[in-house]
Each structure stands twice: as structure tokens, then as C-alpha cells.
N, CA, C and O atoms as a DFTB+ gen file, in Angstrom:
732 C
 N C O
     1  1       0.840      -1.165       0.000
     2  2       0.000       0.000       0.000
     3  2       0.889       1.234       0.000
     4  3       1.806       1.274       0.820
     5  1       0.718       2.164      -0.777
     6  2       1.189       3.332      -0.763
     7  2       0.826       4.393       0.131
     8  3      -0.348       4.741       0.250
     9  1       1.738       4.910       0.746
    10  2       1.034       6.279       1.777
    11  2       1.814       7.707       1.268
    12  3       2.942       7.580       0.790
    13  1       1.276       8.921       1.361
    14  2       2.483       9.806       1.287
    15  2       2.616      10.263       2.918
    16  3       1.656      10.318       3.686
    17  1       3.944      10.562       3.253
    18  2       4.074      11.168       4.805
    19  2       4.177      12.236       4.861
    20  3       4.800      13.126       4.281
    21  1       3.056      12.065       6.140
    22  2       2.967      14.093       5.911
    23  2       4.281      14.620       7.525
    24  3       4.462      15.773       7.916
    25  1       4.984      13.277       8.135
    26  2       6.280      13.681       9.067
    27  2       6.967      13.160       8.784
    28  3       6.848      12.349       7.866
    29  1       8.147      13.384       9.502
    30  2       9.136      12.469       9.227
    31  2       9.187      10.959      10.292
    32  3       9.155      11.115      11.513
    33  1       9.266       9.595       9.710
    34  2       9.116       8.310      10.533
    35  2      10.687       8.168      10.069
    36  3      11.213       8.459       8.995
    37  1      11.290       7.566      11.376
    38  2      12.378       7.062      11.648
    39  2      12.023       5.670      10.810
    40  3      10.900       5.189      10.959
    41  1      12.996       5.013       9.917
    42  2      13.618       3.632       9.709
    43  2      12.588       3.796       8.376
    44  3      12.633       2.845       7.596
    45  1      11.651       4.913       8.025
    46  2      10.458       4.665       6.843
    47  2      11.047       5.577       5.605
    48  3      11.542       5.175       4.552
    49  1      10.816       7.091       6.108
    50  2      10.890       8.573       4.990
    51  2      11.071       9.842       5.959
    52  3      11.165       9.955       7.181
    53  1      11.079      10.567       5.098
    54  2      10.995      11.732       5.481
    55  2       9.789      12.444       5.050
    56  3       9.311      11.688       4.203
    57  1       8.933      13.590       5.160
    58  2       8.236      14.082       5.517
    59  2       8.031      14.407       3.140
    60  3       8.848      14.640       2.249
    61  1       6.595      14.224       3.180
    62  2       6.284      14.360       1.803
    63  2       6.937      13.019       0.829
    64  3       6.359      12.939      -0.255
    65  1       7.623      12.363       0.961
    66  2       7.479      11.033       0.338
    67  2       6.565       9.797       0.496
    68  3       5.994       9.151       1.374
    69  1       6.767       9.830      -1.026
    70  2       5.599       8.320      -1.105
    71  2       6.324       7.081      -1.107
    72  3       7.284       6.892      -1.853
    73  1       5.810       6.076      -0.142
    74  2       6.485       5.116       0.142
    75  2       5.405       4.077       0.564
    76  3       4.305       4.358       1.039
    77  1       5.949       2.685       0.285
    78  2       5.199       1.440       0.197
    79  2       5.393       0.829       1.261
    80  3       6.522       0.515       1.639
    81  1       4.160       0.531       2.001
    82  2       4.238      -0.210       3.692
    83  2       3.196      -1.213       3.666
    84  3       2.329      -1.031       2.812
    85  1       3.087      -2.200       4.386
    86  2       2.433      -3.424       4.568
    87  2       0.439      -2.261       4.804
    88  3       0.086      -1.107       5.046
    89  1       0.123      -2.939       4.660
    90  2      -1.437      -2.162       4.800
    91  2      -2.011      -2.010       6.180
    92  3      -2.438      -0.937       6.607
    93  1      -2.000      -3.305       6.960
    94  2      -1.853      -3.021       8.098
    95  2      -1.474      -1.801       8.986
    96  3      -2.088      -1.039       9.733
    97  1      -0.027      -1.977       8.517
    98  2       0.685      -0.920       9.269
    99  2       0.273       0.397       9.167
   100  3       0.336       1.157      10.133
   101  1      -0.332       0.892       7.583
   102  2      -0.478       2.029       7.480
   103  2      -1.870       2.513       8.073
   104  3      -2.175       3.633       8.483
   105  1      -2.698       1.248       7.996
   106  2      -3.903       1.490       8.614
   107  2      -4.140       1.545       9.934
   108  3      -5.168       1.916      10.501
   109  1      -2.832       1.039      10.529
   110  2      -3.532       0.722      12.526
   111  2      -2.455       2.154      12.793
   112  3      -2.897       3.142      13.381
   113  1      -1.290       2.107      12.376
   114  2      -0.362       3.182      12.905
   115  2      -0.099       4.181      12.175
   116  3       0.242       5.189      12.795
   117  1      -0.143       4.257      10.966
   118  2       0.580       5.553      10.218
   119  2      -0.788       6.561      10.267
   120  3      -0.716       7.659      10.820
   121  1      -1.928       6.122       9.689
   122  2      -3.040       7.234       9.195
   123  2      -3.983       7.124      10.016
   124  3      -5.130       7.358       9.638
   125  1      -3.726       6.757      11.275
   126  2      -4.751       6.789      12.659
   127  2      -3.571       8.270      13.288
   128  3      -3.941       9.421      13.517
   129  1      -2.708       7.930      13.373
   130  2      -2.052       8.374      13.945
   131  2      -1.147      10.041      13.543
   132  3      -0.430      10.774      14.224
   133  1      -1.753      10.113      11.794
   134  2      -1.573      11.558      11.382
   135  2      -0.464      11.138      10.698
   136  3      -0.224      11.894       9.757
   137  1       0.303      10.232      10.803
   138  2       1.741      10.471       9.858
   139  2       1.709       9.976       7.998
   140  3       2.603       9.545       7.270
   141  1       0.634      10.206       7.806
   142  2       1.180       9.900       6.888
   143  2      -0.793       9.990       6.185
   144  3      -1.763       9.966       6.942
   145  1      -0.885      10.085       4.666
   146  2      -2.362      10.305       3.964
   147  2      -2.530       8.956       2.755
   148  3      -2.036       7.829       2.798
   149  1      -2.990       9.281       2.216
   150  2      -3.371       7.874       1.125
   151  2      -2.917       9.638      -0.033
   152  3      -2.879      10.852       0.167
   153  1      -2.675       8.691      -1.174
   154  2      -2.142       9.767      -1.947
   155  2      -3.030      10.374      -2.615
   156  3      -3.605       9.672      -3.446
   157  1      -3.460      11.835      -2.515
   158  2      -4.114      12.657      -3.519
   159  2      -3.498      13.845      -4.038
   160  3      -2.388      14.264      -3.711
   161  1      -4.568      14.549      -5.163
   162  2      -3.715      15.473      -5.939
   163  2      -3.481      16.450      -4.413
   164  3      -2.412      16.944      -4.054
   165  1      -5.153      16.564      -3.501
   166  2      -4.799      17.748      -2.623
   167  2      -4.070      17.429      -1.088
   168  3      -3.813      18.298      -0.254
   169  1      -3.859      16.235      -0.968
   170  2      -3.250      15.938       0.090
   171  2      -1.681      15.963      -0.383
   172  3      -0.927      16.164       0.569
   173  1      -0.906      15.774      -1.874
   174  2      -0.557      16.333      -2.136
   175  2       0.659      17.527      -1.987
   176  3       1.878      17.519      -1.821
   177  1      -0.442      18.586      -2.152
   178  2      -0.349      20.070      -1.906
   179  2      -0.595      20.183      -0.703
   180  3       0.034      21.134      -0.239
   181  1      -1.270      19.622       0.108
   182  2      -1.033      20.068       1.615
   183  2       0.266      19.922       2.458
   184  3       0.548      20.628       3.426
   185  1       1.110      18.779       1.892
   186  2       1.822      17.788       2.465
   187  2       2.956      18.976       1.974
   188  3       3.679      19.499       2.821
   189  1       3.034      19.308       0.698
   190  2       4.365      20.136       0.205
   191  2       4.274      21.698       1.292
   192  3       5.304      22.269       1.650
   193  1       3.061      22.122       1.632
   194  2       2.991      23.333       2.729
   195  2       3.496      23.091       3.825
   196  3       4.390      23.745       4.362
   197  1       2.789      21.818       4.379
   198  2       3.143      21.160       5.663
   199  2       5.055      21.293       5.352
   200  3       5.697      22.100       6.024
   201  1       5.743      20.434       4.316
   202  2       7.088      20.431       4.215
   203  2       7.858      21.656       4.402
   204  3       8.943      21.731       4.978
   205  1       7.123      22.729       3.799
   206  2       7.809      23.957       3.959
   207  2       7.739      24.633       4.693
   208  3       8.479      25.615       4.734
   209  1       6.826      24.387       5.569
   210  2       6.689      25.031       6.684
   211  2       7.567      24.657       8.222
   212  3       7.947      25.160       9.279
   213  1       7.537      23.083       7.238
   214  2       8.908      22.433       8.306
   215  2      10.189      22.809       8.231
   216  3      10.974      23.002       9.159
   217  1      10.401      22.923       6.818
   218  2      11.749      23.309       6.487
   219  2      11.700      24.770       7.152
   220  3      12.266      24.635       8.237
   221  1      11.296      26.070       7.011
   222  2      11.320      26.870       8.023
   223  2      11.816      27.163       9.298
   224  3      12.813      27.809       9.619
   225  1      10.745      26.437      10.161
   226  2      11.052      25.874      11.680
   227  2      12.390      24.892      11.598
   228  3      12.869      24.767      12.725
   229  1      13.140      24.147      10.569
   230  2      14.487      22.968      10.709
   231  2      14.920      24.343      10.435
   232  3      15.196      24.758      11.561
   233  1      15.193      25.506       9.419
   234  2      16.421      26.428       9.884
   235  2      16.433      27.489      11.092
   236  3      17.393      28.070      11.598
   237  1      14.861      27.566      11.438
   238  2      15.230      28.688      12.681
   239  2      15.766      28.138      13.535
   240  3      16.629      28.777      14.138
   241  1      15.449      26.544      14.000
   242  2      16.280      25.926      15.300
   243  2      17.249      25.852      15.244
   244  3      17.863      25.823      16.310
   245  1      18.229      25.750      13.579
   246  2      19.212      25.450      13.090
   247  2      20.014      26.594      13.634
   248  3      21.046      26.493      14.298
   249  1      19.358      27.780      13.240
   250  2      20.139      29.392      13.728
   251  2      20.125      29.476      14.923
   252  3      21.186      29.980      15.290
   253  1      19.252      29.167      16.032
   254  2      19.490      28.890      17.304
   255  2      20.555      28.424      17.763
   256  3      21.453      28.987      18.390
   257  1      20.379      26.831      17.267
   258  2      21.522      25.968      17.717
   259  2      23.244      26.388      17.423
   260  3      24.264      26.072      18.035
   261  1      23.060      27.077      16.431
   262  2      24.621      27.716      15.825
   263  2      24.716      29.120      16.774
   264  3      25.832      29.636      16.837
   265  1      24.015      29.527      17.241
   266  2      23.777      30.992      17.938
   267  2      24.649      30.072      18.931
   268  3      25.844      29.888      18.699
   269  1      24.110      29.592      19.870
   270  2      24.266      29.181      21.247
   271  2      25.517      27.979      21.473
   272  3      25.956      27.640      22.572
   273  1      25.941      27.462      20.187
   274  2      27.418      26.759      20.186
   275  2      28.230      27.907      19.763
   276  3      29.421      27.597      19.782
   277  1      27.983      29.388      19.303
   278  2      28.818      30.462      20.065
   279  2      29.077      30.848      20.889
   280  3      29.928      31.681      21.204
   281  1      28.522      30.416      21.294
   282  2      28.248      31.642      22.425
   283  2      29.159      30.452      23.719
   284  3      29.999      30.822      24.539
   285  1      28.762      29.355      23.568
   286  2      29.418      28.603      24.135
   287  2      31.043      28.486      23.982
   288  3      31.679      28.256      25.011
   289  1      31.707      28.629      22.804
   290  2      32.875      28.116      22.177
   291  2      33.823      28.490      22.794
   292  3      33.688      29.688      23.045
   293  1      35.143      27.908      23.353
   294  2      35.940      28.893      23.742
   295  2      36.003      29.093      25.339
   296  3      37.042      29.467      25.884
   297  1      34.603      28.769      26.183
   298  2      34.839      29.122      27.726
   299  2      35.503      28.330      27.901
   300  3      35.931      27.369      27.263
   301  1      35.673      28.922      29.279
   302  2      37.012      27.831      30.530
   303  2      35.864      28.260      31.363
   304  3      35.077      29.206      31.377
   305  1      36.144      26.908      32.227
   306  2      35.896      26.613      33.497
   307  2      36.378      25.851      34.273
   308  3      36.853      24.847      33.742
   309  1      36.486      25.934      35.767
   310  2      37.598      25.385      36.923
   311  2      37.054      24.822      37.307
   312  3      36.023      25.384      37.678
   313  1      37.101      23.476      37.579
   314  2      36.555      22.354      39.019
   315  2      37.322      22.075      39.315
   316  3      38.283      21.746      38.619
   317  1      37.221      22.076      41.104
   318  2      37.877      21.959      42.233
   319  2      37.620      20.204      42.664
   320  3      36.486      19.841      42.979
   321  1      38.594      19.369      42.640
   322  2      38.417      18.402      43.043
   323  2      39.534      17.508      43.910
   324  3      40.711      17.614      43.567
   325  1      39.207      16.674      44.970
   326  2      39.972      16.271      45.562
   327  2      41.261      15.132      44.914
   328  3      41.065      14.273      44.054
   329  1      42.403      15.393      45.519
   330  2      43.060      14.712      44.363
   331  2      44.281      13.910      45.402
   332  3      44.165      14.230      46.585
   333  1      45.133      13.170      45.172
   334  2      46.001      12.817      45.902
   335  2      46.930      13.709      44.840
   336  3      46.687      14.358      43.822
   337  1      48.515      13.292      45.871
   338  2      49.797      14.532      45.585
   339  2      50.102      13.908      44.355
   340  3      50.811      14.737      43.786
   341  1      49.911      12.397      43.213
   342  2      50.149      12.448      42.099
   343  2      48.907      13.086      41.221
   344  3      48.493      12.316      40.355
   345  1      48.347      14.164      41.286
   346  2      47.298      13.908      40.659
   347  2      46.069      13.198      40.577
   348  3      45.103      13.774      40.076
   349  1      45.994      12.383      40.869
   350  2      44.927      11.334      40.616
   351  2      44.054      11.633      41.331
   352  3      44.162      11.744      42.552
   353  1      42.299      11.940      40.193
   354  2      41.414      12.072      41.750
   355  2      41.113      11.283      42.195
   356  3      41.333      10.198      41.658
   357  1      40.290      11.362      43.691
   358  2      39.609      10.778      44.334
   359  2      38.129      10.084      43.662
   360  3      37.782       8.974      44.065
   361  1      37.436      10.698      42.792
   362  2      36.303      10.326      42.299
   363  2      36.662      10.830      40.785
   364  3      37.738      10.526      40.269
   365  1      35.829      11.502      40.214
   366  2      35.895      11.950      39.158
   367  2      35.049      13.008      38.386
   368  3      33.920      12.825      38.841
   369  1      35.002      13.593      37.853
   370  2      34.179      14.562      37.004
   371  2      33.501      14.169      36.145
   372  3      34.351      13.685      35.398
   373  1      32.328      13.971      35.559
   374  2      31.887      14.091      34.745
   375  2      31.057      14.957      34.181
   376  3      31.224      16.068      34.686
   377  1      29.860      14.947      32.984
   378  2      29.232      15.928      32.333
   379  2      28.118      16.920      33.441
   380  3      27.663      18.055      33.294
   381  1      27.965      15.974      34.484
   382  2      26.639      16.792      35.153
   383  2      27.735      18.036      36.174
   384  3      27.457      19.199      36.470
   385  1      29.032      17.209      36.518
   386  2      29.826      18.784      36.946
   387  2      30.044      19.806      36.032
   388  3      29.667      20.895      36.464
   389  1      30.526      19.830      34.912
   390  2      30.852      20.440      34.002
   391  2      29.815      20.999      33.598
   392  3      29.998      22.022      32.938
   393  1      28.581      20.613      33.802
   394  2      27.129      21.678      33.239
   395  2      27.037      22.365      34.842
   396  3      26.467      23.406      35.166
   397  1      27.283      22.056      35.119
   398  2      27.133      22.624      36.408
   399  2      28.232      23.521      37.018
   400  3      27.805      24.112      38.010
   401  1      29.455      23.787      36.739
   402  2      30.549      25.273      36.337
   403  2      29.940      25.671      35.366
   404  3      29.552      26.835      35.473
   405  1      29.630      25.027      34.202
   406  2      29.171      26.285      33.028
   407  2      27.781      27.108      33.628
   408  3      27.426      28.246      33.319
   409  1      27.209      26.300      34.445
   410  2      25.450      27.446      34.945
   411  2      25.871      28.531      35.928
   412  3      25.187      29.546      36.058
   413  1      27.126      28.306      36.707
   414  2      27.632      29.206      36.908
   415  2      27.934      30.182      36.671
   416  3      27.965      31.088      37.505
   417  1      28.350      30.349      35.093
   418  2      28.658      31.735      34.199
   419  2      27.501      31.832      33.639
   420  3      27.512      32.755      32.824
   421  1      26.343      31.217      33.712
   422  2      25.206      31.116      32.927
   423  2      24.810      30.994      31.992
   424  3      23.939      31.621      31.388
   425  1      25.636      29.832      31.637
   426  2      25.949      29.177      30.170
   427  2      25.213      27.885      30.588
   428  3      25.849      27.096      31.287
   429  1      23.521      27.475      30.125
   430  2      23.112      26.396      30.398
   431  2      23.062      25.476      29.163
   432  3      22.755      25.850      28.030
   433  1      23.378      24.317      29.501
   434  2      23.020      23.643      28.817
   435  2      23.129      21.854      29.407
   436  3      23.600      21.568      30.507
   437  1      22.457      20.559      28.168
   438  2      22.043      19.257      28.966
   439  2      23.514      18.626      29.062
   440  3      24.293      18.605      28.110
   441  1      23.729      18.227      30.058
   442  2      24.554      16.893      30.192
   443  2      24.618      16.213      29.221
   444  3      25.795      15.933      28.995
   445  1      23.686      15.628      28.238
   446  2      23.782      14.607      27.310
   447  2      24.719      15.672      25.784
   448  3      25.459      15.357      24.853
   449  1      24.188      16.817      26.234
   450  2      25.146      17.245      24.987
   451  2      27.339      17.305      25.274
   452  3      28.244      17.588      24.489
   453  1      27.343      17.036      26.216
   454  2      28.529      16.903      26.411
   455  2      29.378      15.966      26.314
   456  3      29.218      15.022      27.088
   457  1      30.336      15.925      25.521
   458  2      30.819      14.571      24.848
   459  2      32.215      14.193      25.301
   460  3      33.350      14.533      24.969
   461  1      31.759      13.461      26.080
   462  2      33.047      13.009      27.099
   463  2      33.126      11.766      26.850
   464  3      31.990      11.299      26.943
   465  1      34.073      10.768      26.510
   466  2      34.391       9.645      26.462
   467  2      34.673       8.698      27.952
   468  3      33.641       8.121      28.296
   469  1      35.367       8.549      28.491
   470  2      34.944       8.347      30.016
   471  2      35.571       9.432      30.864
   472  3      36.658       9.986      30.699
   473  1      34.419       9.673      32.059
   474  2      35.287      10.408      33.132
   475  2      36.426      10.961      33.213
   476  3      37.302      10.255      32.713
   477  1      36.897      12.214      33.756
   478  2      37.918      12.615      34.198
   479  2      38.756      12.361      35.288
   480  3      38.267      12.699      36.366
   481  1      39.791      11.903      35.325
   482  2      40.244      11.211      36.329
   483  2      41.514      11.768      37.571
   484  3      41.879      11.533      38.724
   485  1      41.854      12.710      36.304
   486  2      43.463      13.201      36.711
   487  2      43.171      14.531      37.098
   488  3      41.979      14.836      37.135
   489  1      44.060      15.429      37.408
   490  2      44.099      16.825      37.376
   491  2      44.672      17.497      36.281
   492  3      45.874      17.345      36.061
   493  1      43.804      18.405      35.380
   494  2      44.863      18.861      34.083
   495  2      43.379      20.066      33.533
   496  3      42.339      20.494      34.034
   497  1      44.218      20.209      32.094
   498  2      43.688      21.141      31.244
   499  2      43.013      20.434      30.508
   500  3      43.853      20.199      29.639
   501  1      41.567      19.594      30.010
   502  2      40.814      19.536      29.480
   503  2      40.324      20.447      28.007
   504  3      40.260      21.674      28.085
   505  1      40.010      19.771      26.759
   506  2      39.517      20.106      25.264
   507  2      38.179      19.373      25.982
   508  3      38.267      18.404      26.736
   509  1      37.444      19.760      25.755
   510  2      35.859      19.266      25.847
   511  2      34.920      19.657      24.859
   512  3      34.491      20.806      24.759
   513  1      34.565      18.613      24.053
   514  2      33.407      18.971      22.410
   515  2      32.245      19.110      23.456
   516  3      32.385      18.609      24.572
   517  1      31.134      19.761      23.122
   518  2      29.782      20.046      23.149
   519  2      29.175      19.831      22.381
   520  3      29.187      20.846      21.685
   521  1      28.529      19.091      21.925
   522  2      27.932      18.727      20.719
   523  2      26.257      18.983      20.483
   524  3      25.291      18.292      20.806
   525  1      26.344      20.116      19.867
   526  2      24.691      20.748      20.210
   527  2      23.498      19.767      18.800
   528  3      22.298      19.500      18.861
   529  1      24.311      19.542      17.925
   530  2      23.407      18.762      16.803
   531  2      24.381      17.921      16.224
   532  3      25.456      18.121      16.791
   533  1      24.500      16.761      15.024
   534  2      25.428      16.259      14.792
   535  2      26.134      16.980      14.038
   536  3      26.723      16.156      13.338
   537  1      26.528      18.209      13.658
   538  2      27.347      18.271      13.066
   539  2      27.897      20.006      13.532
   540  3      28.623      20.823      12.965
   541  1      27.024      20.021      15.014
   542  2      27.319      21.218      15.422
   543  2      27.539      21.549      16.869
   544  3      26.671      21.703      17.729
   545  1      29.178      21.656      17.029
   546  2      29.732      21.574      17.905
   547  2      30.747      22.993      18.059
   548  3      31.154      23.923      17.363
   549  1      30.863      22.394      19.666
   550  2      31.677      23.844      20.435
   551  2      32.775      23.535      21.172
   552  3      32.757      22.324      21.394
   553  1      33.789      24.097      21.689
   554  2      35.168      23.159      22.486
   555  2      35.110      23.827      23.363
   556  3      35.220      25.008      23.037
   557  1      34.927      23.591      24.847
   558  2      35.222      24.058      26.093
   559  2      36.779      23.933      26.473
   560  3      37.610      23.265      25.858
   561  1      36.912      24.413      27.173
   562  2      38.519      23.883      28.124
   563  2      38.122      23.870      29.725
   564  3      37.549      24.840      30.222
   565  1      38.445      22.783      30.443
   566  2      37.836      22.100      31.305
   567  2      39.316      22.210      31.949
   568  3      40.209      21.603      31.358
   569  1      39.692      23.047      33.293
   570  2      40.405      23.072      33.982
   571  2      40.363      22.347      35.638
   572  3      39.887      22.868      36.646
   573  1      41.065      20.909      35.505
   574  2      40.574      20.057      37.269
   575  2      41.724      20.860      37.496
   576  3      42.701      21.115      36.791
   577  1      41.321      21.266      38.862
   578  2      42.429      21.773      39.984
   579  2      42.516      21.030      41.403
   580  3      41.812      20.024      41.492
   581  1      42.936      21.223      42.020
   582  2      42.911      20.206      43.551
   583  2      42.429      21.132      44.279
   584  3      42.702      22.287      43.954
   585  1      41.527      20.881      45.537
   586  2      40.883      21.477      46.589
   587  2      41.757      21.714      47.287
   588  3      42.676      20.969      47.627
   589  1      41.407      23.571      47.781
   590  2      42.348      23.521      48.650
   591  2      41.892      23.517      50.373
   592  3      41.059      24.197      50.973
   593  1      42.765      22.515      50.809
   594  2      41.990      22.268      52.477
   595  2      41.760      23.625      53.119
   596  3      41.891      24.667      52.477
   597  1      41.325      23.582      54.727
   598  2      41.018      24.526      54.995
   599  2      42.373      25.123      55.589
   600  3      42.619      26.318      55.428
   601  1      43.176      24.356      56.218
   602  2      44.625      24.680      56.869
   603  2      45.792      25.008      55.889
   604  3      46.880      25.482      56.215
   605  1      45.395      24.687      54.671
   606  2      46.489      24.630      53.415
   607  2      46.418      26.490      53.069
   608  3      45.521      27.333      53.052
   609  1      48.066      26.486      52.805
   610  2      47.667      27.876      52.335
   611  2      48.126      28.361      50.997
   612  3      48.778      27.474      50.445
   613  1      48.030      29.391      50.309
   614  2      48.252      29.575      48.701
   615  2      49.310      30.228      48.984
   616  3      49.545      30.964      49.942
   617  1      50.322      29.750      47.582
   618  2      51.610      30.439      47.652
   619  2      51.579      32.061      48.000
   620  3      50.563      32.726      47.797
   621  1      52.719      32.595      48.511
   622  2      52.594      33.526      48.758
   623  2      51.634      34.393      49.655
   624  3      51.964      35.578      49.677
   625  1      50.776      34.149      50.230
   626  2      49.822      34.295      51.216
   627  2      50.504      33.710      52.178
   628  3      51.165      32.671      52.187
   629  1      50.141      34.923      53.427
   630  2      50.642      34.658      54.841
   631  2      49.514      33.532      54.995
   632  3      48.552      33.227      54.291
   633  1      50.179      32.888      56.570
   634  2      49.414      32.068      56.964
   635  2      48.537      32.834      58.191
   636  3      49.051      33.586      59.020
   637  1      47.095      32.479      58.127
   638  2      46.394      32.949      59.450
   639  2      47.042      32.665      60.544
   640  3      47.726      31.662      60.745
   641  1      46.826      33.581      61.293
   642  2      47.207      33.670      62.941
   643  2      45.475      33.644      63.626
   644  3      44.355      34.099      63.393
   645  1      46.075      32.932      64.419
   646  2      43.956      32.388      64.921
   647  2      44.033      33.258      66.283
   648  3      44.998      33.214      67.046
   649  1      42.704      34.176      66.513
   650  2      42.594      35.398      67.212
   651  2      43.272      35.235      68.180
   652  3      44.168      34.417      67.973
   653  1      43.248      35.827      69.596
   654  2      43.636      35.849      70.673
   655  2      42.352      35.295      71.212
   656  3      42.649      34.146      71.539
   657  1      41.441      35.436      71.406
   658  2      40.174      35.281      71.835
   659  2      39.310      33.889      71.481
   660  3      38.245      33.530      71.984
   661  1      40.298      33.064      70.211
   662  2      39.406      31.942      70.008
   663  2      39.345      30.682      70.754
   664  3      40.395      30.290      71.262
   665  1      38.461      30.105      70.874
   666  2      38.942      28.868      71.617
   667  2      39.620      27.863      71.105
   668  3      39.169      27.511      70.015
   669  1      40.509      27.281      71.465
   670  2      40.878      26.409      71.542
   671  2      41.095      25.016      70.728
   672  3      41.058      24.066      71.509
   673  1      41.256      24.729      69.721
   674  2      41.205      23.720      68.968
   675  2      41.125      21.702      69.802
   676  3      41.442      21.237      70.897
   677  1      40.786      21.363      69.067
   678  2      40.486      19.606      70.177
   679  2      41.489      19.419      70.465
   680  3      42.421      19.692      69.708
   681  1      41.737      18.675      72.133
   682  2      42.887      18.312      72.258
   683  2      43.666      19.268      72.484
   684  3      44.833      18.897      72.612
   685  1      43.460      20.599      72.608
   686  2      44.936      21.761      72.597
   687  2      44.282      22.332      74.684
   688  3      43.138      22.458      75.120
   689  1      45.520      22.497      75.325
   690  2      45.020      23.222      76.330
   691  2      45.198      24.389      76.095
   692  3      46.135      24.808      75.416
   693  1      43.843      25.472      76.913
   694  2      43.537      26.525      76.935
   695  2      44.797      27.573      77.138
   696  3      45.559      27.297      78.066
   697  1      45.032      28.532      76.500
   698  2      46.512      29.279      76.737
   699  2      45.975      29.991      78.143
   700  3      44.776      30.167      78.360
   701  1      46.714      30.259      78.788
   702  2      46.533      31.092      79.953
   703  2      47.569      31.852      80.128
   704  3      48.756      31.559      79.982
   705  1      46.888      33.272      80.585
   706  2      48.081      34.281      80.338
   707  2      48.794      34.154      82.016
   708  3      48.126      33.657      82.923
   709  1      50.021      34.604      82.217
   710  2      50.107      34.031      83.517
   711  2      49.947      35.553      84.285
   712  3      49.971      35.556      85.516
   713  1      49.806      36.662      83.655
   714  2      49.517      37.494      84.588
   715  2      48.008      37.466      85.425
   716  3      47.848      37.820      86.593
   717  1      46.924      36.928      84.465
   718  2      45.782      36.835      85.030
   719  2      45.888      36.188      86.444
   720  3      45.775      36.716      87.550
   721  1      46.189      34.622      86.024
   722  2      45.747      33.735      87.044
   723  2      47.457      34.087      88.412
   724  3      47.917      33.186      89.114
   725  1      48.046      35.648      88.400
   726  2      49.087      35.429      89.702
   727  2      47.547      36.587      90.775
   728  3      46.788      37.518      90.506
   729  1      47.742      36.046      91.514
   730  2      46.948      36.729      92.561
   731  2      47.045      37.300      93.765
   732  3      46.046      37.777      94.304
């Protein structure tokens, strides 16, 4: 049986071709279901409007999608992760961290568009594709750094001096000045 499709069916056509399917099929699923007409002159002409009207809407998303893999191209972003002294992390990074520094700068976008082969493991400078459609992509640079503890301090930065007034850390006895306690 012949149908013309008025969408596009995965594994069948694309949208306005006429194509030959078991009868069944076209009768329980294709033309119950809108995808597709029995062929006339005016179904037709509806089907070629319907097409162009698709084609339309396939380039505005198209200009979207190229808008916003600009706009993307090119950032850096830093994750902080725990690491031992060779490098190596503790766990690892993957796409839902990395969307998650980019929402930070307020650059959103899905996890699934991020094309990571496995996990990040090490500490380094990261190339990261984004892959917004198949053939439209963006390169991040993905910087792991190591956490820095709370006692650790950054080069060049003095180290805190802890008040006069604070208490006491676990295990430490209380300083006592000895002029107080002479009486």
C-alpha cells in the first residue's frame, strides 16, 4: 500500500514522500495516527505546505543551535576536586559537573550534549566537544584543579594567625596568660 508522509518516521521517509508499507501498518499506525495520507492530488499540496513550513522551523532551530554553540565556544571553566599529591582524583568529574561550572557563568546547557568519552580522572587542562546537533559543535577547556583544604595555604599568602580570643582547637590546652591567674 502506498502512503504519502505528511512527518518524518524514523527507519520509513521523510516528511512528503511516497512510500510502500504493509497495509496493516499504514492502517492501525501511520493514518490513525496523522503520519502519513493515502495519496491525492490535494493531500498532495497540503503535504508540500506542511514540508515547507517544516523546512522553516528545521532552519530557525538550526540558527538557534549555531547561535548558542557560540556563544558557548571557547569558555574555561575550573573544578575543584579532591586529588592525591600524584594527581589522581579521588572520584571523578563528569558531564553533570561540568554543566554545572558552566550554569555558573550562565551558560546552560544538557549533560547529554557533552561529549566526554569516560570520566575525568586526573588533574589537568581539558579540550571538551559540546555537541549541540550532529554536526554542530563547540570546544570548552575544562580546567581540574585540587581542593584547597582549609589549613592549606596559597603560595605567597601569609598564613592565618587564629585570634587571641578563640577557643581552643580539640585536644589543645587553653593558653593562659600568667599574669591573670598570679593573685
Amino acid at each position: 500500500m502506498k502512503v504519502l508522509l505528511r512527518r518524518n518516521v524514523p527507519h520509513l521517509g521523510k516528511i512528503g514522500e511516497l512510500v510502500d508499507v504493509r497495509p496493516g501498518y499504514a492502517r492501525n499506525y501511520l493514518l490513525p495516527q496523522g503520519l502519513a495520507f493515502q495519496p491525492s492530488e490535494a493531500n498532495v499540496r497540503q503535504v508540500e505546505l506542511e514540508k515547507q513550513r517544516y523546512l522553516e522551523e528545521l532552519a530557525r532551530q538550526r540558527a538557534q543551535i549555531e547561535a548558542r554553540a557560540a556563544v558557548v565556544d571557547g569558555k574555561e571553566v575550573t573544578i575543584a576536586a579532591r586529588a592525591n599529591p600524584e594527581g589522581h582524583l579521588y572520584g571523578s568529574v563528569g558531564p553533570a559537573q561540568i554543566v554545572a561550572a558552566l550554569a555558573e557563568q550562565n551558560l546552560f546547557i544538557e549533560p547529554d550534549n557533552i561529549a566526554l568519552d569516560e570520566p575525568i580522572r586526573q588533574l589537568d587542562k581539558y579540550d571538551i566537544a559540546v555537541r549541540f546537533a550532529e554536526d554542530v559543535t563547540a570546544t570548552i577547556y575544562v580546567w581540574v584543579v585540587p581542593v584547597r583544604e582549609a589549613g592549606e595555604e596559597a603560595e605567597g599568602e601569609p598564613a592565618e594567625t587564629p585570634d587571641e580570643g578563640a577557643a581552643p582547637a580539640a585536644g589543645e590546652a587553653p593558653a593562659v596568660d600568667a599574669e591573670e591567674h598570679r593573685e
